[in-house]
C-alpha positions as CSV (number, residue, x, y, z in Angstrom):
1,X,59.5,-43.0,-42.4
2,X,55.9,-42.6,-41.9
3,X,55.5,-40.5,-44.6
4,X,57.0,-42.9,-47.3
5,X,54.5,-45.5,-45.9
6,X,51.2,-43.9,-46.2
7,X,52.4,-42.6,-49.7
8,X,53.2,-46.1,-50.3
9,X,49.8,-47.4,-49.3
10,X,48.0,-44.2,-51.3
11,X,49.9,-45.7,-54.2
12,X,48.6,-49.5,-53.7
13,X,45.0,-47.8,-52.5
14,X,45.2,-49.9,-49.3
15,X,42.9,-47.5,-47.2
16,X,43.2,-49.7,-44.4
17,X,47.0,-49.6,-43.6
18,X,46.3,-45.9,-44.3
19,X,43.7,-45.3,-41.5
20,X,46.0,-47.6,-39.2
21,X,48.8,-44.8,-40.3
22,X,46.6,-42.2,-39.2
23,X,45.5,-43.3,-35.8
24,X,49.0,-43.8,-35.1
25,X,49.9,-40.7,-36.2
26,X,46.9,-39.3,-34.1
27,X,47.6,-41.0,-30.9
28,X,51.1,-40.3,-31.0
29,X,49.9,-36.4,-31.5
30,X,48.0,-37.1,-28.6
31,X,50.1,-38.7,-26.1
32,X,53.2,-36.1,-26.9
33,X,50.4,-33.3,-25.9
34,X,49.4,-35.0,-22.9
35,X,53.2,-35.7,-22.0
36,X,53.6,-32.0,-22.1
37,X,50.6,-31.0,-20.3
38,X,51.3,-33.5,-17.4
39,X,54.7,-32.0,-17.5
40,X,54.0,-28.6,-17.4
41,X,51.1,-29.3,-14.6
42,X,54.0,-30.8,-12.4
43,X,56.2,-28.2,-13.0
44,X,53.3,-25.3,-11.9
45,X,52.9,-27.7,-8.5
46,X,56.4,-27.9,-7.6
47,X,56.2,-23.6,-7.9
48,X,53.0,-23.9,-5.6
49,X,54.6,-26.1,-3.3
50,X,57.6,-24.0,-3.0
51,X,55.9,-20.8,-2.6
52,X,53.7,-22.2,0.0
53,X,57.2,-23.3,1.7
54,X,58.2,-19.5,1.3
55,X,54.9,-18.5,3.0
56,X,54.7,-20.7,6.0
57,X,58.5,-19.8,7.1
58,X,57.5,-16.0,6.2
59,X,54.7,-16.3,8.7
60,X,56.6,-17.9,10.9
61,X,59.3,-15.2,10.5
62,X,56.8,-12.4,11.2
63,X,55.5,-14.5,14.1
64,X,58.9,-14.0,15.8
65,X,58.9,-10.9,15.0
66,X,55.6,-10.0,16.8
67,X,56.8,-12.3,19.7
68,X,60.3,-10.4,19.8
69,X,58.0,-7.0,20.0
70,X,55.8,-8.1,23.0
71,X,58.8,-8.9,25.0
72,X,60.8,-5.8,24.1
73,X,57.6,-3.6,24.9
74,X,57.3,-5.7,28.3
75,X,61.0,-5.1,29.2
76,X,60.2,-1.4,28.2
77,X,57.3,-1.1,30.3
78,X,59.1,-2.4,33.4
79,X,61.8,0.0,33.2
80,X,59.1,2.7,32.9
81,X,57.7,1.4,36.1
82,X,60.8,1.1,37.4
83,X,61.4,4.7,37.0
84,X,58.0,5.3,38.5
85,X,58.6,3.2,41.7
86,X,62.5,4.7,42.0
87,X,60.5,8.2,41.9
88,X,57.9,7.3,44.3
89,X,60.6,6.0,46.6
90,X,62.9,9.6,46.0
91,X,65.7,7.0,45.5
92,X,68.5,9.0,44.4
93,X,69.7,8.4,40.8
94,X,71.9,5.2,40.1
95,X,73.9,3.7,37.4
96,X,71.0,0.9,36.9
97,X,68.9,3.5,35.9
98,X,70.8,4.1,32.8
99,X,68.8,1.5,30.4
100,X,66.0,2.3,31.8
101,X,66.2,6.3,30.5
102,X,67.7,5.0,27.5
103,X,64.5,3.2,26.2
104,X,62.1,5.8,27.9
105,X,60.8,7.3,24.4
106,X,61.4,3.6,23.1
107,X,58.6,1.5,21.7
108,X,58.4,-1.2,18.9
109,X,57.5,-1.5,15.5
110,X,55.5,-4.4,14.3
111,X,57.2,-5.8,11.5
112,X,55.5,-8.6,8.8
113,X,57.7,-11.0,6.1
114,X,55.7,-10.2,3.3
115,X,58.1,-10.6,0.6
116,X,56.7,-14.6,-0.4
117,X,53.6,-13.3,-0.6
118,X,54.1,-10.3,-2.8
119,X,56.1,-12.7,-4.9
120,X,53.3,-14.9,-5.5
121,X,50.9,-11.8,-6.2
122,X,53.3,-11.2,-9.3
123,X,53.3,-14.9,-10.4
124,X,49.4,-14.8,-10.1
125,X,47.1,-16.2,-7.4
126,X,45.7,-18.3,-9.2
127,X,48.9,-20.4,-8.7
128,X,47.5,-21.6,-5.4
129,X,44.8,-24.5,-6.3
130,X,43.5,-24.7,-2.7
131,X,41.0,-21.9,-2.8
132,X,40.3,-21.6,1.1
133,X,44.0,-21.7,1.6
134,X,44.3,-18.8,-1.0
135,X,41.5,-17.1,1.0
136,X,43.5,-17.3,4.3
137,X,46.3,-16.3,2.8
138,X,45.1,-13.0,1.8
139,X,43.0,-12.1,4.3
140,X,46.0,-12.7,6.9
141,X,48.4,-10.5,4.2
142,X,46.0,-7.9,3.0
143,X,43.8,-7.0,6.5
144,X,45.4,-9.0,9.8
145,X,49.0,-7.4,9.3
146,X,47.8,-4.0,8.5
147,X,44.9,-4.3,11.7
148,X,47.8,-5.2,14.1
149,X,50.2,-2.9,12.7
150,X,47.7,0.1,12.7
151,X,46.3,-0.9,15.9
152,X,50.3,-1.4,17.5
153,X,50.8,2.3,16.5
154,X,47.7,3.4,17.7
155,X,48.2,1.7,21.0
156,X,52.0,3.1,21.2
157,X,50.8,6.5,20.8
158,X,47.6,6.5,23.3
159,X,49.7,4.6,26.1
160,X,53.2,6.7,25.6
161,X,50.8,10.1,25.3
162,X,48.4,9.2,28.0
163,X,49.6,7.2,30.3
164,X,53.6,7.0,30.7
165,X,54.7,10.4,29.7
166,X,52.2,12.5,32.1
167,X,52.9,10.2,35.0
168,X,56.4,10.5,35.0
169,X,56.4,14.5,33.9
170,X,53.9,14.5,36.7
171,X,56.8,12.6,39.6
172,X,59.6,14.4,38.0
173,X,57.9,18.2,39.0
174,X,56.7,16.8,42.3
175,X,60.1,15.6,43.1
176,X,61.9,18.0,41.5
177,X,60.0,21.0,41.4
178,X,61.7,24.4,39.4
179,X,63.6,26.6,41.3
């Protein structure tokens, strides 16, 4: 329809009606880009959002999960003192003792929800717009889970190696020497 109209005015030489044709033509160019970019932007922020959704319940999840850990390594360390004190006492062996032999070589794993965060490595992290929340993000992904995992295995090892096993190898021959 457009088209017949400016080759209509081309015919008549009305170069006025033409350049009206052509800023219309131009702004309607324009406007149909901007549409799309506006369109595409809010797309890209409704990804953010929901990948920052993903992330906050992930660190939540691992929260628990370090929360759950400290508790089971306290309810471990009891029954190891437990055992200690029902040595110390040369109580003989009971029944209640059972759970407490059965997590004696027991300690926990630190486990992180890093899936959200991997998935927004592959999407690009450039997604993120907030640059000091980006920064956080990584630094708590990429050095605090790996510190507090390498440091909860280290830890396991020097306290099970140093400290628990020697003291109770150390009640068990004094209380129950070889024959």
């Amino acid at each position: 329809m457009i088209l017949r109209r400016v080759i209509q005015h081309v015919r008549k030489q009305e170069w006025t009606a033409i350049a009206i044709d052509f800023c219309i033509v131009v702004i309607g160019v324009f406007l149909g880009i901007q549409v799309a970019n506006w369109n595409e932007e809010r797309k890209l922020k409704a990804v953010e959002i929901d990948t920052l959704i993903q992330i906050s319940t992930a660190l939540a999840e691992s929260k628990k999960y370090l929360t759950d850990a400290v508790a089971a390594d306290e309810r471990w360390l009891s029954c190891s003192r437990r055992i200690l004190d029902h040595l110390d006492a040369r109580k003989p062996y009971t029944e209640d003792l059972d759970i407490c032999f059965g997590t004696y070589f027991w300690s926990s794993k630190v486990q992180f929800s890093t899936t959200a965060y991997e998935q927004l490595k592959n999407r690009g992290l450039d997604l993120i717009s907030n640059k000091a929340l980006l920064t956080e993000i990584s630094r708590i992904h990429e050095h605090k889970f790996e510190l507090v995992a390498t440091e909860n295995e280290q830890w396991d090892w020097q306290l099970l190696g140093s400290c628990v096993y020697p003291r109770h190898v150390e009640r068990f021959r004094k209380y129950f020497p070889e024959s």
